[in-house]
Residue frames as a rotation matrix with the C-alpha (Angstrom) as fourth column:
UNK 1
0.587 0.810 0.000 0.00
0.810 -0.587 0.000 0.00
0.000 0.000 -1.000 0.00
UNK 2
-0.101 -0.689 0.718 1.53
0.490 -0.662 -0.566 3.34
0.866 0.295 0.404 -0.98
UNK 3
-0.746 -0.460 -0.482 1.96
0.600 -0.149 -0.786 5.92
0.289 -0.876 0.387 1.76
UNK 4
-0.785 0.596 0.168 -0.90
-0.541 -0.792 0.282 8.18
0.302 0.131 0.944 0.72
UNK 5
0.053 0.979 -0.196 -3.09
-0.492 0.196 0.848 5.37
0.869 0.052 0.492 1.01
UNK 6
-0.495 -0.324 -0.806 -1.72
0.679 0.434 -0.592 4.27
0.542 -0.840 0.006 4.27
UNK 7
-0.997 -0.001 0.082 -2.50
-0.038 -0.878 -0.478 7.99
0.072 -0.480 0.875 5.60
UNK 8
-0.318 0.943 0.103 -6.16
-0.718 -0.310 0.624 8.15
0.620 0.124 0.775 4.01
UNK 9
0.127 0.391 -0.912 -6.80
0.359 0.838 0.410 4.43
0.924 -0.380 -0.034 5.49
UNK 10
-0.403 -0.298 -0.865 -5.59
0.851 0.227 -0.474 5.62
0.337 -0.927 0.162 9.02
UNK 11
-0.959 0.270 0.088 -7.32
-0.259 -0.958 0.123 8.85
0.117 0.095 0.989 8.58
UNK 12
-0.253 0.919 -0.304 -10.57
-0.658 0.067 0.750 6.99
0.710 0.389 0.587 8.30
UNK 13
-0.029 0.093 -0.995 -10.08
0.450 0.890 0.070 4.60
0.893 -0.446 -0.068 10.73
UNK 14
-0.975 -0.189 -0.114 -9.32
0.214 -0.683 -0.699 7.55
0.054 -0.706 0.706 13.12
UNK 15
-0.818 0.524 0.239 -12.52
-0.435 -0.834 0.339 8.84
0.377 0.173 0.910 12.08
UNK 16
0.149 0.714 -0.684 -14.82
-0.346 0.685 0.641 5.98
0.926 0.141 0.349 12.13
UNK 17
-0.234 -0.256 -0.938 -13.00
0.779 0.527 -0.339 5.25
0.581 -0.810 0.076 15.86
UNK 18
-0.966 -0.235 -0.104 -13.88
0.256 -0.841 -0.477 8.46
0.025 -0.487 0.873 17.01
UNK 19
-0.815 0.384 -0.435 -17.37
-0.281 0.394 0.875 7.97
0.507 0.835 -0.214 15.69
UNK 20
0.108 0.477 -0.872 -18.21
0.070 0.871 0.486 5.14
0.992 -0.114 0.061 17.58
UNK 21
-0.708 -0.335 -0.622 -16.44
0.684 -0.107 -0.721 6.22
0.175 -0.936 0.305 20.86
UNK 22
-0.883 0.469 0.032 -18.71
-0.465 -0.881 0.093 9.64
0.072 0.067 0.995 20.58
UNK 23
-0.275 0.950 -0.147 -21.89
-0.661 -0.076 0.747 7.63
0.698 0.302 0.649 19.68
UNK 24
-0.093 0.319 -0.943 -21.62
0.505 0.831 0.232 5.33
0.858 -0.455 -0.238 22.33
UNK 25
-0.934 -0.208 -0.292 -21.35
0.354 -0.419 -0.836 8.18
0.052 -0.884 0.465 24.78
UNK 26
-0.734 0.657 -0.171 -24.26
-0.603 -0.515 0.609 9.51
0.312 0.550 0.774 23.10
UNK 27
-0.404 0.514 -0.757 -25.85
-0.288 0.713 0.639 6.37
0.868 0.476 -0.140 23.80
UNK 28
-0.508 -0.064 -0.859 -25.17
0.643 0.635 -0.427 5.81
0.573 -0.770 -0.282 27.35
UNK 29
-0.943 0.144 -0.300 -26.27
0.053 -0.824 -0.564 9.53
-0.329 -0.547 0.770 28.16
UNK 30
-0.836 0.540 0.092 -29.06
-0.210 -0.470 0.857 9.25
0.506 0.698 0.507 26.11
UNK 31
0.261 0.957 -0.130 -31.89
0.536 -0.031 0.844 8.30
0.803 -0.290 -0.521 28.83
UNK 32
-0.659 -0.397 -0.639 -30.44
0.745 -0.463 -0.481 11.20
-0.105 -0.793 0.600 31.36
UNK 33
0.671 0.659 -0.340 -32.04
0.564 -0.751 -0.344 14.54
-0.482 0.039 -0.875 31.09
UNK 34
0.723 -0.454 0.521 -30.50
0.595 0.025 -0.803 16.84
0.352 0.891 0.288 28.99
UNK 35
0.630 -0.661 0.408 -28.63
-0.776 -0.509 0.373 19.40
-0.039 -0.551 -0.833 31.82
UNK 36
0.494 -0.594 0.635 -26.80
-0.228 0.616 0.754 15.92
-0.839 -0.517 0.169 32.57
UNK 37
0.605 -0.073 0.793 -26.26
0.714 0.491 -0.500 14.87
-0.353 0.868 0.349 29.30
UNK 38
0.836 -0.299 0.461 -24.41
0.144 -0.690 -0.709 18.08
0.530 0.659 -0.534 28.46
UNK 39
0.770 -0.345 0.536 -22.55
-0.508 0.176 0.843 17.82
-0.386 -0.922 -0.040 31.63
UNK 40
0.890 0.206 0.407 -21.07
-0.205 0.978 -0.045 15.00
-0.407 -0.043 0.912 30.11
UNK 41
0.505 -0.545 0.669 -18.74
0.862 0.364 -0.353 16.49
-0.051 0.755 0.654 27.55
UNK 42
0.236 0.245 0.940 -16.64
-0.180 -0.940 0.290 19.05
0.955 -0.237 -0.178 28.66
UNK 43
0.921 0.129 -0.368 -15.05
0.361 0.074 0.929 20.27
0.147 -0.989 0.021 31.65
UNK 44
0.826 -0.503 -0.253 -11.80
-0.399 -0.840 0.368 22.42
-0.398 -0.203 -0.895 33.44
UNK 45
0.642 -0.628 0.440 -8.84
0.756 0.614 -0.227 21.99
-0.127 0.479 0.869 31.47
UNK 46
0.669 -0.468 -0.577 -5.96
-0.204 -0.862 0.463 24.46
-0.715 -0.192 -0.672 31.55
UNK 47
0.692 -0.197 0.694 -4.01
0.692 0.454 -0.561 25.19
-0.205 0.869 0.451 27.80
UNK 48
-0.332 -0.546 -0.769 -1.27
0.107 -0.832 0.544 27.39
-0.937 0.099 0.335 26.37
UNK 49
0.810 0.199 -0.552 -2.27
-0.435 -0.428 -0.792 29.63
-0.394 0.882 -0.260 22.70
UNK 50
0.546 -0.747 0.380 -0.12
0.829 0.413 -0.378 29.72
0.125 0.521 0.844 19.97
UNK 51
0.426 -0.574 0.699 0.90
-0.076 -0.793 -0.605 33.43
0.902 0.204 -0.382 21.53
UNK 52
-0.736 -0.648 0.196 1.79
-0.044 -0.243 -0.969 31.79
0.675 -0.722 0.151 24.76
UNK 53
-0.193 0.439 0.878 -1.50
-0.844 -0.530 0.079 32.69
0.500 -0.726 0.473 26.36
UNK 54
-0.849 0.499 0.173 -3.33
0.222 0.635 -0.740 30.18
-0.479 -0.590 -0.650 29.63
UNK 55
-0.631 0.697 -0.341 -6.26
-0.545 -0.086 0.834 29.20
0.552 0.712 0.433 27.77
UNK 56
-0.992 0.046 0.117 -8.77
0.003 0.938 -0.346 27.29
-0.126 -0.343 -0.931 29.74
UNK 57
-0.324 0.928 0.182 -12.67
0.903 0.247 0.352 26.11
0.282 0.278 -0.918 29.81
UNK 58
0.147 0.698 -0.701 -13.81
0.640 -0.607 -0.470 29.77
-0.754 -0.379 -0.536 31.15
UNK 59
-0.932 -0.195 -0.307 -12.36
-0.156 -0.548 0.822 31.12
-0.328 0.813 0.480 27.69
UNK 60
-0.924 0.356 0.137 -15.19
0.300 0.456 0.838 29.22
0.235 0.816 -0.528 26.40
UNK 61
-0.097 0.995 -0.007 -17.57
0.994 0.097 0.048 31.42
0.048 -0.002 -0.999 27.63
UNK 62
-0.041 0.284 -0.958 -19.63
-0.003 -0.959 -0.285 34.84
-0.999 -0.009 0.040 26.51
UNK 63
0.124 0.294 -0.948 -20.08
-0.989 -0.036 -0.140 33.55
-0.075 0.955 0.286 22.91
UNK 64
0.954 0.183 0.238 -20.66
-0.085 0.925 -0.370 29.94
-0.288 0.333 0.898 21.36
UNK 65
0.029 -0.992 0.126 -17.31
-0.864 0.038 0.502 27.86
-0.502 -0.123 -0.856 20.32
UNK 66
0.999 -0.028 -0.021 -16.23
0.017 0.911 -0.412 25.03
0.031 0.411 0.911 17.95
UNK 67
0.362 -0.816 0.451 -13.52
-0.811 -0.036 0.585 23.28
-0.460 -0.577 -0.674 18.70
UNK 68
0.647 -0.493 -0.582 -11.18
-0.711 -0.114 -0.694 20.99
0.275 0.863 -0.425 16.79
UNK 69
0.628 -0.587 0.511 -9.19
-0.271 0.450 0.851 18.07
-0.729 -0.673 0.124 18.26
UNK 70
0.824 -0.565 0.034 -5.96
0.358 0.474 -0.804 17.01
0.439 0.675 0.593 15.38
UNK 71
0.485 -0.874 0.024 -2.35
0.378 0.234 0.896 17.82
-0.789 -0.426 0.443 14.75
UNK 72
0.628 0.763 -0.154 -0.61
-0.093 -0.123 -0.988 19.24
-0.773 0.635 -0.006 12.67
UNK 73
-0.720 -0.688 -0.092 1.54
-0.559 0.496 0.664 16.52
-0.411 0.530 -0.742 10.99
UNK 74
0.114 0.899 0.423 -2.20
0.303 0.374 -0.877 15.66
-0.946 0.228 -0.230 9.87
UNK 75
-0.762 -0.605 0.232 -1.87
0.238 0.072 0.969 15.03
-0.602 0.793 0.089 6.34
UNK 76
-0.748 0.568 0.342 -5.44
0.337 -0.120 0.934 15.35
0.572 0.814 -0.102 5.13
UNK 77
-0.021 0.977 -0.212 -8.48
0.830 0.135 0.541 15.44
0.557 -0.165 -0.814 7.86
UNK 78
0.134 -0.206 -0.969 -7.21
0.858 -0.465 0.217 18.21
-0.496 -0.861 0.115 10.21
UNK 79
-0.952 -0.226 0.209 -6.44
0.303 -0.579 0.757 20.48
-0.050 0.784 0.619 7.07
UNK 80
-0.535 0.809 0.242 -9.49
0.556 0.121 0.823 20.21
0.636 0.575 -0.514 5.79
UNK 81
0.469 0.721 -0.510 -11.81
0.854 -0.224 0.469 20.85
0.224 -0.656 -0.721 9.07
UNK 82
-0.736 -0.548 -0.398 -9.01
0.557 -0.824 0.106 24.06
-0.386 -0.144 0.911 9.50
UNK 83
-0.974 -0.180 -0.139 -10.25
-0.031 -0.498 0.866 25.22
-0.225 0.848 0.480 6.37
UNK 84
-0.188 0.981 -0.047 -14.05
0.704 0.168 0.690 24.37
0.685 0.096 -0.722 6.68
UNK 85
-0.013 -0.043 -0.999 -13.59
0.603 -0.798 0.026 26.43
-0.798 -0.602 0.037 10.13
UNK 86
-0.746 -0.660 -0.089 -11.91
0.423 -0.573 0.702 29.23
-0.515 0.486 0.706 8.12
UNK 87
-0.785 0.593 0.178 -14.40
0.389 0.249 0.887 29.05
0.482 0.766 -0.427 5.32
UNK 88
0.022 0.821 -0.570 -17.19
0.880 0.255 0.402 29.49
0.475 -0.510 -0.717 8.06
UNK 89
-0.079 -0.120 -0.990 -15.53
0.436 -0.897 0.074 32.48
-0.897 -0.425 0.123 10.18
UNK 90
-0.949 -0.288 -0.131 -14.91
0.127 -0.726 0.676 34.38
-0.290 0.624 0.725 6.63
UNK 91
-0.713 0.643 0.279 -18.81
0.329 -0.043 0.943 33.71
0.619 0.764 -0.181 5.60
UNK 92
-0.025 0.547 -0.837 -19.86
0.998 -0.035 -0.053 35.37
-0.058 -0.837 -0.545 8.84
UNK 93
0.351 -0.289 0.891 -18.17
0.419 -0.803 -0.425 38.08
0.838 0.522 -0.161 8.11
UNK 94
-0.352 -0.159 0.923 -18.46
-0.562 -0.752 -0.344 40.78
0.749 -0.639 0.175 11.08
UNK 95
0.679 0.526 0.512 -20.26
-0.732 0.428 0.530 38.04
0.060 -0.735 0.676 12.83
UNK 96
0.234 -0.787 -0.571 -16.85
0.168 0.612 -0.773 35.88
0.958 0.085 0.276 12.76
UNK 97
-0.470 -0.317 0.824 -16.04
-0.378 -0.771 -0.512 37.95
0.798 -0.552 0.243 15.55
UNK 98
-0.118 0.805 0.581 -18.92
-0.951 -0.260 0.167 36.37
0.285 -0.533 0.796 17.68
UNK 99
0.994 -0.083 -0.070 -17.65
0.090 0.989 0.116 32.59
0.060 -0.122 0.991 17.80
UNK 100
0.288 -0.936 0.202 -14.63
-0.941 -0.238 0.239 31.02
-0.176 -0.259 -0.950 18.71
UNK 101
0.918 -0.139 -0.370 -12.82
-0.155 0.735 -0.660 28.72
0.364 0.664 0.653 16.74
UNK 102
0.494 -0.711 0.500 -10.02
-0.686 0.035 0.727 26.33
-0.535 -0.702 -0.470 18.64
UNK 103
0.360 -0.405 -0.841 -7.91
-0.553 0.634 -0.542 24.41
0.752 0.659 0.004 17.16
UNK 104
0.785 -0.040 0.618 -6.61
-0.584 0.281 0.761 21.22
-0.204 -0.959 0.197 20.06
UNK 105
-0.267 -0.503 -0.822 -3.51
-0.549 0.781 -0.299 19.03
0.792 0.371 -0.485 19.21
UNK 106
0.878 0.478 0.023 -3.27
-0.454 0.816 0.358 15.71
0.152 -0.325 0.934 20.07
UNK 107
0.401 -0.910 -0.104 0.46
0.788 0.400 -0.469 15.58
0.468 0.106 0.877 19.91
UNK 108
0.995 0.048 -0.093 1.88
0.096 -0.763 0.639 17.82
-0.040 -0.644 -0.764 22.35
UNK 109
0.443 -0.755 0.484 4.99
0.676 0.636 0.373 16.06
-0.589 0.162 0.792 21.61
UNK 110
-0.553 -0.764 0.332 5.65
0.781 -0.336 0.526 18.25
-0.290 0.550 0.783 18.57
UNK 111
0.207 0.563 0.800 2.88
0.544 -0.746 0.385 20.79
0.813 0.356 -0.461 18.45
UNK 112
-0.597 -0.165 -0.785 4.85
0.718 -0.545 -0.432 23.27
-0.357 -0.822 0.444 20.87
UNK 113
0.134 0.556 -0.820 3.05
0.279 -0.815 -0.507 27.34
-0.951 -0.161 -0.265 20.82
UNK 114
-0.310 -0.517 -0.798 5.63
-0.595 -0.549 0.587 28.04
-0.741 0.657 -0.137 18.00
UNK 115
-0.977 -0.060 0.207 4.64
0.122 0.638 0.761 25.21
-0.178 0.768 -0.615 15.55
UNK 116
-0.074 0.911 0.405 1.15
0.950 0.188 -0.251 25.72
-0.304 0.366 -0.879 15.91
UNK 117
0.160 -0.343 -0.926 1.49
0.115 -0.925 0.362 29.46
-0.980 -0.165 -0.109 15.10
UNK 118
-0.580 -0.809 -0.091 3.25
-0.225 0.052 0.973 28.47
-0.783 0.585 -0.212 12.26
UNK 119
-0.811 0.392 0.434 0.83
0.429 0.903 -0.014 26.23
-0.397 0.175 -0.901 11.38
UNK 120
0.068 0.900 -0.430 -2.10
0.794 -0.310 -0.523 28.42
-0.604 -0.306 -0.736 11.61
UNK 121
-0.561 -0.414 -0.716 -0.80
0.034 -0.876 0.481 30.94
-0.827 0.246 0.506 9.69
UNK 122
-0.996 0.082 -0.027 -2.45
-0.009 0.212 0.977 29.41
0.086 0.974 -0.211 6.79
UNK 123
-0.422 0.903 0.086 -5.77
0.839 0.352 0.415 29.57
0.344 0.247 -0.906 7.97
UNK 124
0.285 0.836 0.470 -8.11
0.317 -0.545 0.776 32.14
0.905 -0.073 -0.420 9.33
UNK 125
-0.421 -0.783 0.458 -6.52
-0.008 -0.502 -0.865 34.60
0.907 -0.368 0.205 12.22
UNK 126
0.241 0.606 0.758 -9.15
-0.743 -0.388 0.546 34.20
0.625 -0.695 0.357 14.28
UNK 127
0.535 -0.006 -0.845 -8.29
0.054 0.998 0.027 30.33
0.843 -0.060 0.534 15.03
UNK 128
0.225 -0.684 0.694 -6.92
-0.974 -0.163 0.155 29.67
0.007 -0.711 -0.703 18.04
UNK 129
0.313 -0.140 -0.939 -4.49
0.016 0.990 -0.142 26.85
0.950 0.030 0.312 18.68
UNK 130
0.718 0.263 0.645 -4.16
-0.679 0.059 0.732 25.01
0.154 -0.963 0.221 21.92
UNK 131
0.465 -0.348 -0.814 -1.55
0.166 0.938 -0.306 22.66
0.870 0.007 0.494 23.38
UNK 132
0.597 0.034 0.802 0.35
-0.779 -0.217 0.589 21.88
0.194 -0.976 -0.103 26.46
UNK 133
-0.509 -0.857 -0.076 2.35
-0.858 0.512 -0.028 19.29
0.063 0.051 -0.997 28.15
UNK 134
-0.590 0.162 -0.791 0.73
-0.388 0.802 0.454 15.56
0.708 0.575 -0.410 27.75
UNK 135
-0.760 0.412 -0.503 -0.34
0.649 0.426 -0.631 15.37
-0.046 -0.806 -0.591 30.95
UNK 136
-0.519 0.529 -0.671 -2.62
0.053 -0.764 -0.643 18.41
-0.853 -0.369 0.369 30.33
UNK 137
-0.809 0.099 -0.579 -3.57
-0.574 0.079 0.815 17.06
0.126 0.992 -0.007 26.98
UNK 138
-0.764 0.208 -0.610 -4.51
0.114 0.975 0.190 14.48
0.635 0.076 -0.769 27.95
UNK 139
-0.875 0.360 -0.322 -6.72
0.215 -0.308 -0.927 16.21
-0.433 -0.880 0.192 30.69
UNK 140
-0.069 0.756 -0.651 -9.15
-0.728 -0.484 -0.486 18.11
-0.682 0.440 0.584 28.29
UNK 141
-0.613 0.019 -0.790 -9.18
-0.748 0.309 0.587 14.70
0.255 0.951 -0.175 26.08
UNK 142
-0.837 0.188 -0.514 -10.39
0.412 0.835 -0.364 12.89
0.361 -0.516 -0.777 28.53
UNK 143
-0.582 0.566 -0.584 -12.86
-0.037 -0.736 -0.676 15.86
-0.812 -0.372 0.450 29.49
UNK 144
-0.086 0.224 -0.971 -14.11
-0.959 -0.282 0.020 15.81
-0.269 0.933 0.240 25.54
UNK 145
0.055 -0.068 0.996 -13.75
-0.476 0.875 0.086 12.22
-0.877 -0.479 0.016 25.16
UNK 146
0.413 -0.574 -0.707 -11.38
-0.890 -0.419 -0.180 12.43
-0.193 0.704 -0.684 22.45
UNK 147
0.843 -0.461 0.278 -9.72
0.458 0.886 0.078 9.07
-0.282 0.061 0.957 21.07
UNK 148
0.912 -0.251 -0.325 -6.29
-0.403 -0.400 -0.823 9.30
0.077 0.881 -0.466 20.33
UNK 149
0.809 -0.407 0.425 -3.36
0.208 0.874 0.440 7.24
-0.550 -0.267 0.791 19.45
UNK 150
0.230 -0.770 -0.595 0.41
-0.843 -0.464 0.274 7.68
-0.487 0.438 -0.755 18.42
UNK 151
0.815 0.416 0.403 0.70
-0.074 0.765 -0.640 4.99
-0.574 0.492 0.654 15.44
UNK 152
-0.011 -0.986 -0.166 4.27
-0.145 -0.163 0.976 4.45
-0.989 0.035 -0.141 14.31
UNK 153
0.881 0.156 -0.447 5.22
-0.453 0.002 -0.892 4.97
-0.138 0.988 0.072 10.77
UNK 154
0.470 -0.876 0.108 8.65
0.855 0.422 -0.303 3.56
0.220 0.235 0.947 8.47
UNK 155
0.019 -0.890 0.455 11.61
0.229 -0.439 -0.869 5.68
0.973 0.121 0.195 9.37
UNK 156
-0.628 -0.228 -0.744 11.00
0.778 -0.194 -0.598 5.84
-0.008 -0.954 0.299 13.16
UNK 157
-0.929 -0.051 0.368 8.54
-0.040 -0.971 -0.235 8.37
0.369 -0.233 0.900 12.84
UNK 158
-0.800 0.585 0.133 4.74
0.504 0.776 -0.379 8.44
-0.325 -0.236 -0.916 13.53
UNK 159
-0.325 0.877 0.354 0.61
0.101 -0.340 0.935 9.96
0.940 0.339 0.022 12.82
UNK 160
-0.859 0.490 0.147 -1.71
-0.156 0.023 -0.988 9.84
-0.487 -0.872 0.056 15.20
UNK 161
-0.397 0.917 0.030 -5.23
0.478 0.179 0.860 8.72
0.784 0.356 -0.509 15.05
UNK 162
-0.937 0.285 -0.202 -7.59
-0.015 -0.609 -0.793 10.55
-0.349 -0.740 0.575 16.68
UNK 163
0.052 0.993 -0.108 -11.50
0.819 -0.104 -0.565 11.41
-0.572 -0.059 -0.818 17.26
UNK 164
-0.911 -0.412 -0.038 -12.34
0.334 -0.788 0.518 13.92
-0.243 0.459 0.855 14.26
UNK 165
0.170 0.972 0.163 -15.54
0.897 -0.221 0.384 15.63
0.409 0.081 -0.909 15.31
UNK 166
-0.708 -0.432 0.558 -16.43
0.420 -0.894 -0.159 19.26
0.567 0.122 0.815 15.66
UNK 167
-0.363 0.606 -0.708 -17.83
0.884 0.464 -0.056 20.15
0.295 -0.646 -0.704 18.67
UNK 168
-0.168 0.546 0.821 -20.17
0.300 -0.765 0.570 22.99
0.939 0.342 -0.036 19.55
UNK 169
-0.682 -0.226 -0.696 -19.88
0.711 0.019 -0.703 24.66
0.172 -0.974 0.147 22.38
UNK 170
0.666 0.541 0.514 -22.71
0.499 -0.835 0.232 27.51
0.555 0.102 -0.826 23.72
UNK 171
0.432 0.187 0.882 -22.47
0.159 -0.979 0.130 30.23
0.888 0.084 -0.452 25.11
UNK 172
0.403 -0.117 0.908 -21.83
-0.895 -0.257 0.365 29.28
0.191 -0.959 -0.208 28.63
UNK 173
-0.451 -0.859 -0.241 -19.16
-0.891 0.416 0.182 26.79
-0.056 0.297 -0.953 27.63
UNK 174
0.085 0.634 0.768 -21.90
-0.442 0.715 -0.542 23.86
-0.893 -0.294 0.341 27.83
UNK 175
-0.984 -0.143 0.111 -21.07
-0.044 0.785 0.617 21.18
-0.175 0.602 -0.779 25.00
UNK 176
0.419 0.897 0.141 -24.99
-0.529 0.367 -0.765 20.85
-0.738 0.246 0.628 22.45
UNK 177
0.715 0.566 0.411 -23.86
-0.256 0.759 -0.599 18.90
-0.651 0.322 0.687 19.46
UNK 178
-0.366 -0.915 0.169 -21.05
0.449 -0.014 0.893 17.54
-0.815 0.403 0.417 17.32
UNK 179
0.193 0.701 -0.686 -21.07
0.004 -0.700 -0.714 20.40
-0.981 0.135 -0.138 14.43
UNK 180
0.158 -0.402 0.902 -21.29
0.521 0.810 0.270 19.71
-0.839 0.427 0.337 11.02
UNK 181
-0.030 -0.530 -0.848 -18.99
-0.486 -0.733 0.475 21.71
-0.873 0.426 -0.236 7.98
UNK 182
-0.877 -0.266 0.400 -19.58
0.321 0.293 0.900 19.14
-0.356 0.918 -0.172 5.18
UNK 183
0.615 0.768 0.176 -22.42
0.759 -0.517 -0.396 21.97
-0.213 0.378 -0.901 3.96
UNK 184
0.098 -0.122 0.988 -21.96
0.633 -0.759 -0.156 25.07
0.768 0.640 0.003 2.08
UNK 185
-0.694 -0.345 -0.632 -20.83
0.649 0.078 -0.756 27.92
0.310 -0.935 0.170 4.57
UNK 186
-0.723 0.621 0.302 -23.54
-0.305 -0.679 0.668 29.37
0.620 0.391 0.680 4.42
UNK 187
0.067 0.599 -0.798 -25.45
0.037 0.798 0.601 26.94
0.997 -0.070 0.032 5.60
UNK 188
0.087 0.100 -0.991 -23.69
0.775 0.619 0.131 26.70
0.626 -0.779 -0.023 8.70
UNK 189
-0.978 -0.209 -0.009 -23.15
0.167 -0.755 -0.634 30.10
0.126 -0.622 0.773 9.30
UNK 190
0.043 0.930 0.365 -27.09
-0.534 -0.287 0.795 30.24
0.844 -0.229 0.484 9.31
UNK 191
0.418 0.333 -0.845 -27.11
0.430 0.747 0.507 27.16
0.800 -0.575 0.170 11.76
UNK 192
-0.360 -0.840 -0.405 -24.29
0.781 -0.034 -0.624 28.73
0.511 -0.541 0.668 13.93
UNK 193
-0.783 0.001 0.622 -25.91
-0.121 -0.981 -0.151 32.34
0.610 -0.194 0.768 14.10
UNK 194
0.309 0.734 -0.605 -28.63
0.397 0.479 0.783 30.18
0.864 -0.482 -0.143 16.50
UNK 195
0.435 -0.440 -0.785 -26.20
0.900 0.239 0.365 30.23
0.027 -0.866 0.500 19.23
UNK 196
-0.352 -0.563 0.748 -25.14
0.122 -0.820 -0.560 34.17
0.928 -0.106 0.358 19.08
């Protein structure tokens, strides 16, 4: 199998594991009430920006939020959902301004403040990126209930699989539904402008 199709295959499998981990939470919460149920996903987690700043779960409130779990030695899915973000803040326009768009690694390992920065550059300015030291990764993945796995490649290096859902935060940082970009942005900037 060639390397591209190694990536896409492990790209999907990421997805489709992330998926299933999500819908079974879905599943288990699903005769609670719905305060609890939201409860569920979500919760205090303490991050550095890419300028350096302490980012944590009380950022995530005074305006609605989507949020982003990848990397970004992500060869195809993590791009993409950048750029669907992006896409989404630019078809708000002035109302871009009124959501917050995070970006989470899953590899703290090599996504230091400066790489994501770097990284970002290529998308939309508004984007924040998040990371920390594994143990604090791992804090707000477990809080989000995030799959994710370091998956060795040939030369000693590696990917990661990971949960690749976009998650919608309100207003008062409270987790309503995984949000979906494979629509026109329009579209979702209509859905999104719910939650101003």
């Amino acid at each position: 199998m060639s390397p591209k199709a190694t990536r896409i295959v492990l790209a999907l499998a990421a997805f489709l594991v992330g998926l299933a981990l999500f819908l079974s939470a879905a599943l288990l919460l699903g005769g609670r009430s719905g305060n609890q149920a939201v409860a569920a996903i979500g919760g205090p987690f303490s991050l550095t920006d890419q300028d350096g700043r302490t980012f944590t779960q009380d950022n995530l409130k005074g305006k609605p939020h989507l949020i982003f779990f990848g990397f970004t030695h992500c060869p195809d899915v993590c791009p993409t959902a950048l750029f669907e973000m992006s896409e989404l803040l630019r078809s708000l326009d002035k109302d871009g301004d009124r959501i917050g768009a995070v970006f989470i690694t899953v590899d703290p390992e090599r996504d230091t403040p400066t790489v994501m920065k770097d990284y970002l550059s290529s998308f939309d300015p508004r984007l924040r990126g998040l990371t920390g030291d594994p143990a604090a990764v791992a804090t707000v993945e477990k809080a989000y209930r995030v799959y994710s796995k370091k998956v060795p490649t040939q030369g000693g290096d590696y990917t990661m699989d990971h949960t690749a859902i976009v998650y919608l935060m309100d207003k008062n940082g409270q987790f309503v539904r995984p949000f979906d970009l494979k629509r026109k942005p329009e579209e979702a900037a209509a859905d999104l402008r719910k939650y101003f």
